[in-house]
C-alpha positions in Angstrom: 27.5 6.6 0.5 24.0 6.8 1.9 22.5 3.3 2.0 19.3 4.3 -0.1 21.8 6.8 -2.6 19.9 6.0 -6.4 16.8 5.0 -4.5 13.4 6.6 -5.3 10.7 6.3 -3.1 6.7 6.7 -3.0 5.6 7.5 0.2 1.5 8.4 0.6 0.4 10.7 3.5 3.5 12.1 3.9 2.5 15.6 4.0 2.6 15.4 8.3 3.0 13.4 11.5 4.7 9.9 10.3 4.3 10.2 7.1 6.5 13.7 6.7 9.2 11.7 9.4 9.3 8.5 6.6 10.1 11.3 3.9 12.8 13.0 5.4 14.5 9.7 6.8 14.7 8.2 3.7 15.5 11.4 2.1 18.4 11.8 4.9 19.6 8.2 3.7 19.7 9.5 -0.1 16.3 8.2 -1.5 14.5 10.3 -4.2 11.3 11.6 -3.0 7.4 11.2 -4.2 5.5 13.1 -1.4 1.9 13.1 -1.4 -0.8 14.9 0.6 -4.4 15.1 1.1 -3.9 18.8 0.9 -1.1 20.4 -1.2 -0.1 23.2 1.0 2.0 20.4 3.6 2.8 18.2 0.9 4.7 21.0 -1.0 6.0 22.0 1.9 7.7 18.7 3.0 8.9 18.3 -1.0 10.6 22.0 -0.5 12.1 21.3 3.0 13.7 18.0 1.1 15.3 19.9 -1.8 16.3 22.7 0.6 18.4 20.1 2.7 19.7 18.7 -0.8 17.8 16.1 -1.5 15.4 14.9 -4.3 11.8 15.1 -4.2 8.5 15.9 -6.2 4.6 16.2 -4.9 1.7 14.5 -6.0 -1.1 16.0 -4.0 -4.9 14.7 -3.6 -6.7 12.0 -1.9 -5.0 8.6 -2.4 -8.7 7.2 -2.8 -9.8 9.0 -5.7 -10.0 7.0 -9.1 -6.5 7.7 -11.1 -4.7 8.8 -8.1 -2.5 5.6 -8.7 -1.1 5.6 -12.0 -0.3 9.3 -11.5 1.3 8.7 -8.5 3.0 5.8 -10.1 3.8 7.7 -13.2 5.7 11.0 -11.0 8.4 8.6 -9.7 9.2 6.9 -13.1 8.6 10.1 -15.0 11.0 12.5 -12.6 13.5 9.7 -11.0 13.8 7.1 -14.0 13.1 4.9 -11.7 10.8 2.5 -8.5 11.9 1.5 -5.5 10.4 1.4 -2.5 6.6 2.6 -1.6 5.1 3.6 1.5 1.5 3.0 1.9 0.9 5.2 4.6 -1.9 7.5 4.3 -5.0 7.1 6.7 -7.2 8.6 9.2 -9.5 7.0 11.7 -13.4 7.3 11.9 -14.8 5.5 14.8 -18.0 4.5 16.2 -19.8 1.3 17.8 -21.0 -0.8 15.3 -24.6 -0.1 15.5 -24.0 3.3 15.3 -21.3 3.0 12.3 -22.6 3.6 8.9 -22.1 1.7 5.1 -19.9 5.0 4.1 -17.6 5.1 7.5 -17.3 1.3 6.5 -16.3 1.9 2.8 -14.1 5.5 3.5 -11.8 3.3 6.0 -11.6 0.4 3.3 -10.9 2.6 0.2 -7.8 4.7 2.3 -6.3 1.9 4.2 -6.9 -1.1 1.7 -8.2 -0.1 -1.7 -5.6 2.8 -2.0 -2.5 0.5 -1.1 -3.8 -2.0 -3.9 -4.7 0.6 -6.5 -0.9 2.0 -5.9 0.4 -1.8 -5.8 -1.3 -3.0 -9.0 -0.4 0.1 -10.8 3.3 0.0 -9.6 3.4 -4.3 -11.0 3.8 -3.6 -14.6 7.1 -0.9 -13.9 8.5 -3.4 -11.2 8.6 -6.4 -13.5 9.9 -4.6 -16.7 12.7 -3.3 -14.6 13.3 -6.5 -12.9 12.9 -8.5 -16.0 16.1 -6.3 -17.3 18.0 -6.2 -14.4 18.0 -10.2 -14.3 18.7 -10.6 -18.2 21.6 -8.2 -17.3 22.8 -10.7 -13.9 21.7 -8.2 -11.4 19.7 -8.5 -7.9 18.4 -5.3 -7.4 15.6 -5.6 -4.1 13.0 -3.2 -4.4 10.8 -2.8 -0.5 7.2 -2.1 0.0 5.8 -1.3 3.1 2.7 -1.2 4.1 1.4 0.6 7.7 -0.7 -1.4 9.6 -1.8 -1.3 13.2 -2.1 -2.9 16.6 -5.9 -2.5 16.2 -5.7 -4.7 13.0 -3.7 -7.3 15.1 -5.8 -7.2 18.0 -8.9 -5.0 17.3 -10.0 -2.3 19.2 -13.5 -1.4 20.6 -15.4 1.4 18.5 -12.8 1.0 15.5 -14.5 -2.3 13.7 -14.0 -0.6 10.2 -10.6 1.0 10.5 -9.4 -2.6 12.2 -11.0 -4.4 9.8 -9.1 -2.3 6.5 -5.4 -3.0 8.9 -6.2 -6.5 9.1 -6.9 -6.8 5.5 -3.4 -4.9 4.9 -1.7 -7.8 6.5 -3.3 -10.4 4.2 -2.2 -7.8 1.1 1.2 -8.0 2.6 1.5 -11.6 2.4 -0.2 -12.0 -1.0 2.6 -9.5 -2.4 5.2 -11.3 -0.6 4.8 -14.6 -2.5 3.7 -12.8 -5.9 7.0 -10.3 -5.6 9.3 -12.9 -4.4 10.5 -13.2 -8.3 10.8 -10.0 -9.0 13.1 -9.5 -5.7 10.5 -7.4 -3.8 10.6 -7.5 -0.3 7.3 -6.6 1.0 6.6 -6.5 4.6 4.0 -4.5 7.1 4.6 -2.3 10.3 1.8 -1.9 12.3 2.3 0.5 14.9 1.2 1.0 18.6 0.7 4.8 20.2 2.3 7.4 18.3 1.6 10.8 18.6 0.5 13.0 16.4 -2.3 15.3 15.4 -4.6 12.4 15.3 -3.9 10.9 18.5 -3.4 14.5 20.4 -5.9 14.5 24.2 -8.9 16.0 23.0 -9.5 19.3 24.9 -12.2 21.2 25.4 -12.9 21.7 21.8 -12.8 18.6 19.7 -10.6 19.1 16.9 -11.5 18.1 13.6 -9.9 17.4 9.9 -11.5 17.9 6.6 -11.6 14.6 4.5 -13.2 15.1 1.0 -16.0 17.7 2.6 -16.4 15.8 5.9 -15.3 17.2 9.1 -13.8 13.6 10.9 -13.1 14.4 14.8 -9.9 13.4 16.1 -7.9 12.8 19.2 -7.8 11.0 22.2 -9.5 11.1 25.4 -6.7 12.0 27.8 -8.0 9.5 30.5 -7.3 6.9 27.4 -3.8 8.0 26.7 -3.2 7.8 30.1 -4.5 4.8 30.6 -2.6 3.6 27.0 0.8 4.9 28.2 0.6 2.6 31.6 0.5 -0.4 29.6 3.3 0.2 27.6 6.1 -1.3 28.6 8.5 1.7 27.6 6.0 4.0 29.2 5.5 6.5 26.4 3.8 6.8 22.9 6.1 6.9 20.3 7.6 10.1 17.8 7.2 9.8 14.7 11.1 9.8 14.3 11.0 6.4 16.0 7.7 5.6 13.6 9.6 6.2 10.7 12.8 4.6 12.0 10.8 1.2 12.2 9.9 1.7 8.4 13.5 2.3 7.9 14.3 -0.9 9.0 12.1 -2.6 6.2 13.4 -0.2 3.1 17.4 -0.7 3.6 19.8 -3.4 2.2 19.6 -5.5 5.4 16.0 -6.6 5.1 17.0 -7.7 1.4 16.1 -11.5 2.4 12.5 -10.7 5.0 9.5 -10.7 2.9 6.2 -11.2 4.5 6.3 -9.9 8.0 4.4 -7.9 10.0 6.4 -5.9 13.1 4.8 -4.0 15.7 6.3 -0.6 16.7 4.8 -0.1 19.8 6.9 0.0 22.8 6.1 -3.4 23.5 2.1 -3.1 23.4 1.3 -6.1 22.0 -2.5 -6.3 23.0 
């Protein structure tokens, strides 16, 4: 039997790049599926492709920042599963600038999609974990539910022109922590990845064009100066950015029955950056 068979997870972002790599690994390992998008056309996609391959899953589409967004994201995986196990704050994009060229709203947007959203999802996900956990311990049952929340390198270390987007990582770690010792009763086991280089559409070498992605009616660059990945790929140790196979591998790690007793860690897939 697949180790996550019975499972349902929540897993935001998960419409592309790492976040589509989480859903179908722990699909693969026999978790239930809540997929979510910014836009619904991937998101529906990666919620078909799962219950093409035979697995389980459901979308919940829309901007993990907007009021409500929680409880119905919440409400999808209780409603259509029965049941709450494991959720992946994943969603996020980067917005950069220097600081005296960074405004109040790039400040807030990074907050309220790599903090605010993860604690809006968390709070509304308390009052389902602790009535389930409350019944499984009347009935003598230790049943570990896993959160996991993505962090980053640049909210271990910071990273020059990303002082809001570091700033909302960092904060994730202290969330982590909090959770940790607030869970510990309910047999959560909450822990953080932060991860190094990985490729995808927002760290592809910006070509002659500039790409961009729309984020609520803003057109956000993204990409990589190809000098920079260079330059990023000669200081890691294994000598390559990572897939987002290998991303979601390292989330793996956090959601199956051998992390049942690590709570509160952070672990940085990177290749070995560590700076």
């Amino acid at each position: 039997m697949s180790k996550l068979e019975g499972k349902t997870a929540l897993v935001t972002g998960s419409g592309r790049g790492i976040g589509r790599a989480i859903a179908l690994k722990l699909s693969r390992e026999g978790a239930r599926v809540v997929v979510n998008d910014l836009d619904a056309e991937p998101g529906d996609a990666v919620a078909a492709e799962i219950k093409a391959a035979g697995g389980a899953a459901v979308a919940v589409n829309g901007s993990v920042s907007e009021p409500g967004f929680a409880d119905r994201f919440v409400g999808a995986a209780t409603e259509n599963f029965g049941g709450l196990d494991i959720i992946v704050n994943n969603a996020g994009y980067t917005w950069d600038s220097t600081i005296q060229k960074m405004t109040d709203e790039q400040f807030q947007a990074m907050l309220d999609v790599h903090l605010v959203a993860p604690f809006r999802i968390l709070r509304a996900a308390a009052e389902p974990i602790r009535i389930m956990a409350k019944k499984e311990a009347e009935a003598g049952r230790e049943v570990f539910r896993k959160v996991v929340n993505i962090s980053s390198i640049a909210g271990l270390y910071g990273n020059a022109g990303q002082a809001s987007y570091a700033s909302a990582k960092a904060s994730l770690v202290g969330l982590t922590r909090t959770l940790c010792k607030e869970w510990g009763r309910y047999k959560v086991n909450v822990n953080c990845v932060a991860f190094g280089l990985i490729n995808t559409r927002l760290t592809q070498p910006i070509e002659a064009q500039q790409k961009t992605i729309d984020v609520a009616g803003r057109d956000i660059k993204v990409g990589v100066q190809p000098q920079m990945l260079d330059a990023m790929a000669r200081m890691i140790p294994l000598g390559r950015g990572g897939t987002p196979e290998e991303a979601a591998d390292a989330v793996y790690l956090f959601c199956s029955p051998e992390s049942n007793y690590i709570s509160g860690q952070v672990i940085v897939c990177g290749g070995g950056l560590l700076i």
